[in-house]
C-alpha positions as CSV (number, residue, x, y, z in Angstrom):
1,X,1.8,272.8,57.3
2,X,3.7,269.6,57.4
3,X,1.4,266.3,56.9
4,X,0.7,264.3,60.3
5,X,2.8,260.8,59.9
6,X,0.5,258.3,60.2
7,X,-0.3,255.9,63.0
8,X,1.3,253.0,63.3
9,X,-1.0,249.5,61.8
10,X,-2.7,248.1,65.1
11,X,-1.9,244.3,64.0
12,X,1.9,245.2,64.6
13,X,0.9,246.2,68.0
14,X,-0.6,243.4,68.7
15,X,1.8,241.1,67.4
16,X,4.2,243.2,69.6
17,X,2.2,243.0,72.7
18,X,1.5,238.9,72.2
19,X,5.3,238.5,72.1
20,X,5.8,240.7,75.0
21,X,3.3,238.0,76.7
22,X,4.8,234.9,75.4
23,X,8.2,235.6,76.5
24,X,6.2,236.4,79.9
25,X,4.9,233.1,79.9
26,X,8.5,231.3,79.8
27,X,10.0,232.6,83.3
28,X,8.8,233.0,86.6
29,X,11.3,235.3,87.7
30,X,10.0,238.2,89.0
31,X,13.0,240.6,87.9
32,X,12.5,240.1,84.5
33,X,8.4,239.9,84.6
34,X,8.4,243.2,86.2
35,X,10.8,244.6,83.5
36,X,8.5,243.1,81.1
37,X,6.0,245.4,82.7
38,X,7.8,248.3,83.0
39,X,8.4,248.0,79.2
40,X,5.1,247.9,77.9
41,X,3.9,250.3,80.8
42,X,6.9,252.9,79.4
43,X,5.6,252.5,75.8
44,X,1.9,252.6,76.7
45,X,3.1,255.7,78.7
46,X,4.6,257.6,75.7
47,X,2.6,256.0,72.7
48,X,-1.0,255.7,74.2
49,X,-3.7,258.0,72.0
50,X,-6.2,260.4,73.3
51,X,-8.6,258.3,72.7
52,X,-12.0,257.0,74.8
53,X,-10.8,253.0,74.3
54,X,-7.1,254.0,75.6
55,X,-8.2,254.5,78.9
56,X,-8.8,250.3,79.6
57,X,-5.2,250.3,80.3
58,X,-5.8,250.9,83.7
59,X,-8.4,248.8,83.9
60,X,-6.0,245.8,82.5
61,X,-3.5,246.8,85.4
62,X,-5.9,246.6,88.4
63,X,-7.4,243.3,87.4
64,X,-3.9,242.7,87.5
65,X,-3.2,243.4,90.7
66,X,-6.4,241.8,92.0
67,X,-5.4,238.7,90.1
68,X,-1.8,238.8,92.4
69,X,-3.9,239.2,95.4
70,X,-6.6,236.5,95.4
71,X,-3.2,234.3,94.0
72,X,-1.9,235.2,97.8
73,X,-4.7,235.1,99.4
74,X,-5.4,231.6,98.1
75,X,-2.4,230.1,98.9
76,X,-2.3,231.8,102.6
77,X,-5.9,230.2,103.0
78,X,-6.1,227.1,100.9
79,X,-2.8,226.1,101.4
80,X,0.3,225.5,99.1
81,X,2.1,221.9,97.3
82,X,5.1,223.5,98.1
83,X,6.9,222.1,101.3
84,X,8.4,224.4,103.4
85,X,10.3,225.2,106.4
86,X,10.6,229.0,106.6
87,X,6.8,229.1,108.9
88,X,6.3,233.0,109.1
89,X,2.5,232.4,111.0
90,X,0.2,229.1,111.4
91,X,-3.5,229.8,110.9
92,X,-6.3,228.0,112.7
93,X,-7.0,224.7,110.7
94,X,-10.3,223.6,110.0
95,X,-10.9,219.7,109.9
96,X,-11.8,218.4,107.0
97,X,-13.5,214.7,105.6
98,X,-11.6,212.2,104.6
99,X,-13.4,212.5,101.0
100,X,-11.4,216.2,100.6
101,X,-7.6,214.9,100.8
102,X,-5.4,217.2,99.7
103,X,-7.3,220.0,100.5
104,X,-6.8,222.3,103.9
105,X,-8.1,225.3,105.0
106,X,-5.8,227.2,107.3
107,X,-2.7,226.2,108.5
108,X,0.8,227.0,108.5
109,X,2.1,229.2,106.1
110,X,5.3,229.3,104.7
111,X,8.1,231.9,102.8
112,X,8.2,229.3,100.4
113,X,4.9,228.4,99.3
114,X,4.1,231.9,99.0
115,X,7.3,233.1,96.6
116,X,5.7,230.0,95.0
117,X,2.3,232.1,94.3
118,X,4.0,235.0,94.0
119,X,6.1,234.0,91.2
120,X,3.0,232.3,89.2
121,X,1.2,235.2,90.0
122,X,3.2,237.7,88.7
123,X,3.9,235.6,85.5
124,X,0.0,235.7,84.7
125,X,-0.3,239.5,85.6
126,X,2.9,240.5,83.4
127,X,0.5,238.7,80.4
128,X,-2.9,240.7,81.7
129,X,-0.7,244.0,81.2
130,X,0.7,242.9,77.4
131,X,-2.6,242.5,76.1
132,X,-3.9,245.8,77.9
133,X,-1.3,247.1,76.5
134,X,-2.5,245.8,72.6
135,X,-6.0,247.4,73.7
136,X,-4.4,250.8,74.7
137,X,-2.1,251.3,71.5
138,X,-4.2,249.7,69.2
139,X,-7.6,251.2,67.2
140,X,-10.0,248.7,67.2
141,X,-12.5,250.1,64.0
142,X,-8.9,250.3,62.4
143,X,-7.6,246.5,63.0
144,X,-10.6,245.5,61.8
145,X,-10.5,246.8,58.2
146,X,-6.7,245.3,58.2
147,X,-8.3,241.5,58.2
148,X,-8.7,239.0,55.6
149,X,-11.8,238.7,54.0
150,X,-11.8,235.1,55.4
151,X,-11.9,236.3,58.5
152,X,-14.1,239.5,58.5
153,X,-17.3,237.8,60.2
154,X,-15.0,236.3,62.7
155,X,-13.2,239.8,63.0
156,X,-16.3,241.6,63.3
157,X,-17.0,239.5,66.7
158,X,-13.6,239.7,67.8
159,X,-13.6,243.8,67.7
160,X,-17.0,244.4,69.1
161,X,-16.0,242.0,72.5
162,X,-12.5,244.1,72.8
163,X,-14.6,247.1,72.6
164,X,-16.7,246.3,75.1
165,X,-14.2,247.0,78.0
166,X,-13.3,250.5,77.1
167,X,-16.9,251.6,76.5
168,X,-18.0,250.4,79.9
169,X,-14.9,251.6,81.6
170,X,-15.8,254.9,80.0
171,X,-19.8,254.7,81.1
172,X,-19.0,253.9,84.7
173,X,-16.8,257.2,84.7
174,X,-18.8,259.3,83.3
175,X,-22.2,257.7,85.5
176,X,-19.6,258.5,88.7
177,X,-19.1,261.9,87.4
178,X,-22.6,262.7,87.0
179,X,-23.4,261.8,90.6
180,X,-20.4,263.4,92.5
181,X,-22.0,266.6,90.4
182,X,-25.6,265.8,91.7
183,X,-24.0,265.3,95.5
184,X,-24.9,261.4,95.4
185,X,-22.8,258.4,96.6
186,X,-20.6,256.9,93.7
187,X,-18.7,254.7,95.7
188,X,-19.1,251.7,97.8
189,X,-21.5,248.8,97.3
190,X,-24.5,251.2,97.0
191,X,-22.9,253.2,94.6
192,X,-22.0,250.6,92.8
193,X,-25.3,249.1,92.4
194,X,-26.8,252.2,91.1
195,X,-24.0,252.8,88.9
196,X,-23.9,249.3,87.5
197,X,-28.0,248.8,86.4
198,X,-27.9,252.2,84.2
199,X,-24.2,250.8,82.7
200,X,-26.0,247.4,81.6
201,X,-29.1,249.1,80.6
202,X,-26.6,251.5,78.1
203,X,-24.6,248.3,77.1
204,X,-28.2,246.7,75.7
205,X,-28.6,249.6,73.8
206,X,-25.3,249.9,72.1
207,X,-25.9,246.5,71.3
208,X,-29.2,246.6,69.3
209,X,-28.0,249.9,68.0
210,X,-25.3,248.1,66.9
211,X,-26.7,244.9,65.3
212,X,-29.6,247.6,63.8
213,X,-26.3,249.0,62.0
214,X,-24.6,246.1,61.0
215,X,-27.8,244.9,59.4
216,X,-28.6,248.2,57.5
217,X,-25.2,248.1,56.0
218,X,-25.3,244.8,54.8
219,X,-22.7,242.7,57.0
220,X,-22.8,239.5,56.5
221,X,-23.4,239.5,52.8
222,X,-21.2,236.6,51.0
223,X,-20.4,236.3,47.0
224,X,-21.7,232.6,45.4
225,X,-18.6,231.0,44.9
226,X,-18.2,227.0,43.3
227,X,-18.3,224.2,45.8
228,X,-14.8,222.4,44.6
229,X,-13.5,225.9,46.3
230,X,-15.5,226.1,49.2
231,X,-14.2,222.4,49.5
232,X,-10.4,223.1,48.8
233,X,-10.7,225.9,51.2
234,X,-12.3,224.0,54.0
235,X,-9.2,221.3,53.4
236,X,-6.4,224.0,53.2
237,X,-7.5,225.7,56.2
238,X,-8.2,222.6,58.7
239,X,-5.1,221.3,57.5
240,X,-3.0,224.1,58.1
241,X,-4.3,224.7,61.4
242,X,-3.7,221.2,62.6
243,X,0.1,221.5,60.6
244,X,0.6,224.7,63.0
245,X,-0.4,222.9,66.3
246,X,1.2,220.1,65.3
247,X,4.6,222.2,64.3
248,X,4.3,224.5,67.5
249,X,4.1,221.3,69.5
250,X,6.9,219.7,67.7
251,X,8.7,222.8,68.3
252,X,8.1,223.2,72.4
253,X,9.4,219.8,72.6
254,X,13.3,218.0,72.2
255,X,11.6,214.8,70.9
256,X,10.0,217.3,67.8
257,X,13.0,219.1,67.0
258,X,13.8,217.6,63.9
259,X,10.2,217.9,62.1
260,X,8.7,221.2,64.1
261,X,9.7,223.9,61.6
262,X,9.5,222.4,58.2
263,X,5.9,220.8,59.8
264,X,4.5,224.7,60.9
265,X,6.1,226.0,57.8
266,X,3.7,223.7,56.0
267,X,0.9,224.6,58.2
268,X,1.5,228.0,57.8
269,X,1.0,227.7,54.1
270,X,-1.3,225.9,53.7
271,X,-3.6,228.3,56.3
272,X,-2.7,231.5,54.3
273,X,-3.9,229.5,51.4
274,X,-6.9,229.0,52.3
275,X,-7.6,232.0,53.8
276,X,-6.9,233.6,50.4
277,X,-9.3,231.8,48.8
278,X,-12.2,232.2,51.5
279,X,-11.7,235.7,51.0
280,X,-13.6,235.8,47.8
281,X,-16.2,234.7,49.6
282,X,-16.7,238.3,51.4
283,X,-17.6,241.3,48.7
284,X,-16.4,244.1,50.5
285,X,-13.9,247.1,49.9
286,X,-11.3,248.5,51.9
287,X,-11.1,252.6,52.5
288,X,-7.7,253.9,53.0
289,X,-6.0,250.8,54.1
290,X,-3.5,251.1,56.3
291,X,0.1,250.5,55.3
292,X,2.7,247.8,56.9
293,X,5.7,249.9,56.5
294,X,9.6,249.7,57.6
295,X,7.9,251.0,61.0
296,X,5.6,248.2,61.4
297,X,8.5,245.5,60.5
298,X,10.7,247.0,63.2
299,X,8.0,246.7,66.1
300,X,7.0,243.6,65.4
301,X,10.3,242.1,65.2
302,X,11.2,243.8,68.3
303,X,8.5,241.9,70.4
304,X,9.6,238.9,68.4
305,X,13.3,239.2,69.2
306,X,12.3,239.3,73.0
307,X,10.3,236.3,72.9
308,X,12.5,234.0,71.0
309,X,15.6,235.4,72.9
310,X,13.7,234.5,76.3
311,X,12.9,231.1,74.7
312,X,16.4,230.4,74.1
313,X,17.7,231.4,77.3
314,X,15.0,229.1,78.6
315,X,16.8,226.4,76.9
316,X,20.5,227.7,77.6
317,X,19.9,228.7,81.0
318,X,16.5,227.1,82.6
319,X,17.3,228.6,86.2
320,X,17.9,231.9,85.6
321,X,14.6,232.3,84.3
322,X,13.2,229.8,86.8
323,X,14.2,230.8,89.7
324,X,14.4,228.2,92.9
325,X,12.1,228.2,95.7
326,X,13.3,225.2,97.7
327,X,15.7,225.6,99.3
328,X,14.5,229.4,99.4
329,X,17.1,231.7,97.4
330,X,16.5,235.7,96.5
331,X,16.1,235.8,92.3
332,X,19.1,237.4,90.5
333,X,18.7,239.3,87.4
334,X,20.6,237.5,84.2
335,X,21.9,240.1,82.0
336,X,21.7,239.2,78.8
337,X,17.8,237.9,79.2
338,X,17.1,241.2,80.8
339,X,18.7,243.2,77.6
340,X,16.7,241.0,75.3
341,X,13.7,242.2,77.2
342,X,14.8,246.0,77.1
343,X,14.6,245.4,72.9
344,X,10.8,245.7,73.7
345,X,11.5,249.5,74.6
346,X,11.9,249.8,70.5
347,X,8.7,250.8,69.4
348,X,8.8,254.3,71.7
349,X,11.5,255.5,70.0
350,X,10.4,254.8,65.8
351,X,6.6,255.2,66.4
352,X,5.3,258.6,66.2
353,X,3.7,260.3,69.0
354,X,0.2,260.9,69.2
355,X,-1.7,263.3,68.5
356,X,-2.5,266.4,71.3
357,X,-5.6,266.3,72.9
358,X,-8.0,268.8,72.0
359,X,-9.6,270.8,74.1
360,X,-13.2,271.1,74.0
361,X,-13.5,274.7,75.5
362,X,-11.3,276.1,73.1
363,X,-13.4,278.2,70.1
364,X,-11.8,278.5,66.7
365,X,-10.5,281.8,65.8
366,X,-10.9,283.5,62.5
């Protein structure tokens, strides 16, 4: 039998899915947000695991959706800053004091105030899908052993709160299950009340379970190291982060131009520096690592390539990405942005596909 190829490392989905949200963060036009989304959604789609924590991905796409509707329904109620003269209804006003300028409640309501929300809407859902996407395609138990030592205590946090959507996501299915079987309500604000107290009461217990784990296996344990490099570490890796903000700032702006890179260069440096150094601090051992191949390289570039191609069409061409809601004008697609963001489709074609579900009703044969 030919050996299984193995899984792709989960930081290079992650650095995939950030880019994918970063170039979402530089337009508001909703041709290329939604092909943004229909990217990830297409390699979710094809490259999503059997696994328990896969499942949030759905989850990600319906807070979504609830985030585009409150966005409307906000901006219907409460009013948009955006003049305009397109009226499609007029609400009943409520008066307000004098003490609350600025704000309304009702109202006319205008075609262009709501593209307005739409538009900024969308933007932020296209970034709510990205990073479902990372939590989808991405083991968490398996990012986890790819950190530095620097970082494993802060890494260690970081897993255990991403985990926590897919485990409840999976408890409230299976608790809804349960009581369709026994003939009892799972739906509805009754069902959800008596689906939600058993779900918390199970999320407790993971937790002490959890931290009784953790402790037994001797997490948080840290090697005596001098104090000049506990000092020199502290110094590298403050100063490298401030070198990076102060680089990526440089870098988002025309006055910064000139000092941005060679700045975050620095910065970057200087932070892997001292996170090389902090991790001798943690005595710890990694089991079957996981490799960052050619395969790796390719899907994080590809996210990379989208983002800094959207960022320099954002500079070439501001409106195209941007487009106009006053006067009110229909959004056209610019080509050569939305084949940058078609690069993102990349990763389903060199990743391999996972594994078949088993099925649990199935007895080996001898």
């Amino acid at each position: 039998m030919p050996r299984p190829r193995r899984a792709l490392h989960p930081g290079a989905w992650w650095l995939w899915a950030l880019a994918l949200g970063t170039a979402a963060t530089r337009t508001t036009n909703p041709l290329l947000l939604a092909l943004l989304i229909t990217v990830s959604g297409y390699v979710v789609a094809v490259r999503r695991p059997h696994t328990p924590w896969a499942r949030s991905y759905g989850a990600f796409v319906k807070l979504a959706a609830a985030v585009l509707v409150l966005r409307l329904a906000f901006a219907i109620v409460l009013g948009s800053p955006i003049p305009g003269t397109h009226i499609l209804f007029t609400l009943p006003e409520v008066p307000l004091p004098d003490w609350a300028q600025g704000i309304r409640l009702g109202g006319r309501v205008t075609a262009e105030g709501l593209a307005f929300a739409l538009y900024d809407a969308l933007r932020l859902a296209a970034l709510l899908i990205c990073v479902g996407a990372a939590n989808a395609l991405a083991s968490p138990s398996r990012l986890l052993k790819s950190l530095p030592g620097a970082l494993y205590e802060l890494g260690v946090a970081v897993v255990v709160a991403l985990t926590f959507a897919p485990h409840l996501i999976a408890d409230v299915r299976r608790l809804r299950a349960a009581r369709r079987l026994r003939g009892r309500p799972d739906k509805g604000v009754r069902g959800l009340v008596q689906v939600g107290l058993p779900v918390l009461e199970g999320a407790l217990e993971r937790s002490v379970s959890l931290a009784a784990a953790m402790d037994a296996r001797g997490y948080g344990r840290t090697a005596e190291v001098p104090t000049a490099v506990r000092r020199t570490t502290a110094a590298l890796t403050l100063g490298g982060l401030l070198g990076v903000c102060a680089g990526t700032y440089g870098l988002l702006t025309a006055a910064g131009g000139s000092y941005g890179l060679p700045v975050l260069l620095a910065g970057l440096a200087s932070a892997l520096a001292g996170l090389w150094l902090g991790g001798r601090r943690s005595v710890r051992t990694r089991y079957r690592p996981d490799p960052w191949d050619a395969r790796a390289w390719l899907v994080s570039a590809s996210g990379a390539a989208v983002a800094a191609l959207l960022i320099l069409a954002g500079s070439l061409a501001p409106g195209s990405l941007d487009p106009g809601v006053v006067p009110l004008e229909p959004p056209t697609l610019p080509l050569w942005p939305a084949a940058a963001v078609l690069l993102g489709l990349l990763p389903a074609f060199v990743t391999p596909a996972p594994e078949a579900a088993r099925d649990p009703r199935k007895e080996p044969t001898t």
